[in-house]
N, C-alpha and C positions, 0 to 999 in steps of 0.2 A: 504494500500500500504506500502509495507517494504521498509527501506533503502538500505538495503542488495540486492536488486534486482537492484541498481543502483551502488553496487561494481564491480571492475574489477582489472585485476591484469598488474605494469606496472612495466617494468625493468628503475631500478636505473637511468641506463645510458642515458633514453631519456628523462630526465627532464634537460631540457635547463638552463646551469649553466652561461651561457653568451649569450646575445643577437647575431644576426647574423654579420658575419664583416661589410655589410654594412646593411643600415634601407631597410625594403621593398625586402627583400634579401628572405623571408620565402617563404618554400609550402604553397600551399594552395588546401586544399580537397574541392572539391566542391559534395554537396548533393543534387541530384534532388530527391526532393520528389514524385512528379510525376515518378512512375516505383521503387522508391526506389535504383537510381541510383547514385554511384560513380564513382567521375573522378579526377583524380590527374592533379595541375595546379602547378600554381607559382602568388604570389602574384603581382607580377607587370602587373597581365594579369588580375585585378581586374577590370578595365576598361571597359574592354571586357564585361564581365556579367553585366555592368550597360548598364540599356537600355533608348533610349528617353523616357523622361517623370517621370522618375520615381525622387523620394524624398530620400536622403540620408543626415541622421538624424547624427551627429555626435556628442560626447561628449568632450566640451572644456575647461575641468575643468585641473587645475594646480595640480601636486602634489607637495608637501611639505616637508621638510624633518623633520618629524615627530618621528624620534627614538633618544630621547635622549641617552646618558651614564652621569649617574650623581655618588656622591654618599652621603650614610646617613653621620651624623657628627660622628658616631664612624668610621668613613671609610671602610665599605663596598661599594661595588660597588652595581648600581642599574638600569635599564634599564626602564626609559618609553618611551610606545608607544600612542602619542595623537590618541584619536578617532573622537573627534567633542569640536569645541569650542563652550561655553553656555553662555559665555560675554565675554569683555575683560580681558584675562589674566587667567581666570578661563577654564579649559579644561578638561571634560572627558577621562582618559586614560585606559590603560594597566601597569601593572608593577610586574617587579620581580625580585629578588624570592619575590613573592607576602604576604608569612608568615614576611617579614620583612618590609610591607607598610603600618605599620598602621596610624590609625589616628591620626594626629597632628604628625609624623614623615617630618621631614627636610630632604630635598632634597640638595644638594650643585651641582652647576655646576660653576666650576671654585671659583677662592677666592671670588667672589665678588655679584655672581649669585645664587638665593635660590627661592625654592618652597615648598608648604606644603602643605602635605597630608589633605587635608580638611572632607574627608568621604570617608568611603566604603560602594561600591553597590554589587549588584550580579552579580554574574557568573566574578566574578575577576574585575574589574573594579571598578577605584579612580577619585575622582574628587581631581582634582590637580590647586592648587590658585600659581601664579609664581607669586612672587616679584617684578619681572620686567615686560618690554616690551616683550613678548615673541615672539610675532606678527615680530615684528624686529630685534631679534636674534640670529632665526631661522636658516638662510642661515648661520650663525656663527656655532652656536656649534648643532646644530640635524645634522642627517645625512640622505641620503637616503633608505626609508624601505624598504630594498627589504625584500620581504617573504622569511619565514624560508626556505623554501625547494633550496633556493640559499643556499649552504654551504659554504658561504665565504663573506668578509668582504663586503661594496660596495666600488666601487672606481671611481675616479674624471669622469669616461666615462658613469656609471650607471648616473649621476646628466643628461646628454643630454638624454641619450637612456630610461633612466627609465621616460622620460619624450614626450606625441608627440608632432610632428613638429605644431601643433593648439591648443597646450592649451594656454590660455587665465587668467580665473582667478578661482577663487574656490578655494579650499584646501582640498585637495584628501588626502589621507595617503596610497594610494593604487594606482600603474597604472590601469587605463582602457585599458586594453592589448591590447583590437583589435586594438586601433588605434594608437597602437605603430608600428604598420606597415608600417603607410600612410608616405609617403615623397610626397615635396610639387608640384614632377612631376605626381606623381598618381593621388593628388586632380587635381591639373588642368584639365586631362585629363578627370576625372570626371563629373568635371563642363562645361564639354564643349555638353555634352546630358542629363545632369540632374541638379537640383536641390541641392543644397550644405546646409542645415538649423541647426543651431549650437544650441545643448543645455549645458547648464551646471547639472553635477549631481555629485555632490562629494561623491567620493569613499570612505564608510566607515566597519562597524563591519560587515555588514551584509554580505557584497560579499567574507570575505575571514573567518567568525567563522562557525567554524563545526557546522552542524546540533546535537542535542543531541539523542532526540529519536528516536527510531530506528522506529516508528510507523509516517508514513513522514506526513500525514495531521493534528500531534497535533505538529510539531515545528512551530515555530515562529522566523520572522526574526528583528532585530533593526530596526527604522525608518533610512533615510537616508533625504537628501537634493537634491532637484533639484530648476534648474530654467528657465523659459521657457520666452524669450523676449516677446513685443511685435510680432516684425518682424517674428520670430519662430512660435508664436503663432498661426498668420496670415496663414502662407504658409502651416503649419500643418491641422487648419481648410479646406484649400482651395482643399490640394490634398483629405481629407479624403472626403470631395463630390464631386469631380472629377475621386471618385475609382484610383488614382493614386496608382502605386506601392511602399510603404515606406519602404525604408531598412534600418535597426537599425545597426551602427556600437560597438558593444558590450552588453551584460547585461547590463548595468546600462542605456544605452539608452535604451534598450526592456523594462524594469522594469519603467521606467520616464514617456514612452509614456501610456502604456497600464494602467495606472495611471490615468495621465493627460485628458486620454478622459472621464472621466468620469465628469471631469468640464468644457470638452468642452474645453480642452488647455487652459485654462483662465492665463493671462501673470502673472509673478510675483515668487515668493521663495514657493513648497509648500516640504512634507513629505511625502514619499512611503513606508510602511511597505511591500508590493506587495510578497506574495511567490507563484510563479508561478512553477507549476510540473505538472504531465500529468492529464490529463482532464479540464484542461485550454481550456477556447475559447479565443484566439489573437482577438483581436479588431482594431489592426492599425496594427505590422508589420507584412508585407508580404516575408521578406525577412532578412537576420540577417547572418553578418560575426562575428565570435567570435573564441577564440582559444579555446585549448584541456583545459580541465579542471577535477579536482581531483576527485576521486572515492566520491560517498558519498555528495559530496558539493551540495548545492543550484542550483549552477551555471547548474551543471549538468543535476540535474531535470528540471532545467526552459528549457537547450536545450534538454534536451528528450520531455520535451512538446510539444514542436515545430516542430522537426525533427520525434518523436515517439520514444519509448525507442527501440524497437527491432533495428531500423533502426540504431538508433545515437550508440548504444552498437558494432552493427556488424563492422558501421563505425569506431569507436575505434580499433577495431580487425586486421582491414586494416590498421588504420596509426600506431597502432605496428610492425605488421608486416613488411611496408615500412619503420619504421625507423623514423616516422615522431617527430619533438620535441614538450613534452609538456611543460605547463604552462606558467607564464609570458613571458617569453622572446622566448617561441617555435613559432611553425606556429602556419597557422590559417584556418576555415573551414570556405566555404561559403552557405549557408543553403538557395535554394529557392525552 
């Protein structure tokens, strides 16, 4: 299976450079896989398609502001981006210009704040030991990551919106987009014929670094983080032999679940390397709202698995054509 057969081509102009004026504001495509039908909605009519009974799985992980601006002590300037922390204080990043992160290079942020390059790994990537508390101040000097494809700085309204109305705790470095949608009158409505079950899966390398080869069943994806309560556990076990219908609010929850069953949800902190693309068998969700996502990405291939590639590509074809916005901050498709 080629990559290239999950290319498409998208004008400039419909990659969402700013979230909607208000949250819960976005279209939404809905895909009946059944007939291979599309239907243009709106997201506040998300209700609507949840039916009695069914399980709606949600991801309530926090993002972080994870983009430093530092610089080395000759004073250049330097940019990291955390990807996962490995202890206290010690952190997996990103950093560039990368030719000037080497080992045992100083980091300064601010007079008084320092980090050092401890090692390089591959594919770009530094383990970064901070001097400090980092953990606490964060909310001070990182900033919020919006992805590159935002072309402009973030600002004090991205820290709310780049954030949903239910995150709770984790440390994402990435929104979980779908449920950047939810405001807290949709959940309720929600919860009033379904099931509401929170996981945590923190958002990390995996969901947003390019695939490399172009040959798609030799890439490999980074491990990630999840965490599944008791409570979660419980009601997950309960609907999967009740045949309940599960709906996955984003990747990271479709990628958490179809994981997790394999031990049975067992409660606790576990690791997904999960790359789901076509000829996947789904084991739990039956249903998945998620937004438009980037030619070529993971993201993509996991929902052409789901959806089918012919089907989710034509569907692409349509929300260009209508206009519809992609990526972080665009609408969103409902896939059942």
């Amino acid at each position: 299976m080629k990559l290239s057969d999950f290319d498409f081509e998208l004008p400039e102009e419909l990659i969402a450079q700013e979230p909607p004026a208000e949250r819960g504001a976005s279209r939404m495509m809905v895909l009946h896989r059944d007939g291979n039908r599309i239907e243009h909605s709106e997201f506040r009519k998300f209700p609507d398609y949840v039916q009695e009974g069914d399980l709606v799985v949600i991801n309530v992980t926090r993002v972080i502001k994870a983009r430093l601006i530092g610089q080395r002590t000759t004073g250049g300037k330097v940019e990291i981006l955390l990807l996962r922390r490995l202890e206290k204080n010690l952190w997996e990043a990103l950093g560039k210009p990368g030719r000037r992160l080497r080992k045992n290079t100083v980091i300064l942020f601010g007079d008084d704040k320092e980090a050092l390059i401890e090692a390089e790994k591959e594919m770009g990537k530094r383990l970064v030991r901070f001097k400090f508390d980092i953990e606490k101040e964060l909310d001070k000097i990182g900033r919020v990551p919006l992805p590159p494809y935002i072309r402009r700085e973030p600002s004090p309204e991205d820290e709310k919106r780049y954030q949903t109305v239910f995150a709770k705790e984790g440390s994402s470095v990435a929104a979980p987009t779908a449920g950047l949608h939810f405001t807290e009158e949709v959940l309720e409505k929600i919860k009033e014929k379904a099931d509401v079950v929170e996981i945590v899966h923190n958002v990390g390398e995996a969901t947003f670094r390019p695939l490399q080869g172009e040959e798609v069943e030799r890439n490999r994806l980074p491990e990630e983080e999840y965490y599944i309560s008791p409570a979660s556990s419980e009601a997950l076990r309960r609907a999967m032999q009740e045949g309940r219908r599960i709906i996955a609010v984003g990747t990271t929850v479709v990628r958490a679940l179809e994981s997790a069953v394999f031990h049975d949800f067992t409660p606790g902190s576990h690791f997904t390397e999960l790359f789901i693309y076509p000829g996947y068998h789904f084991r739990v969700v039956k249903a998945m709202l998620t937004n438009f996502h980037l030619p070529r990405s993971s993201l993509v291939l996991l929902v052409s698995a789901f959806a089918g590639r012919d089907f989710l590509l034509s569907a692409y074809r349509e929300a260009i054509k209508e206009k519809y916005r992609f990526y972080s901050y665009g609408d969103c498709m409902f896939i059942i």
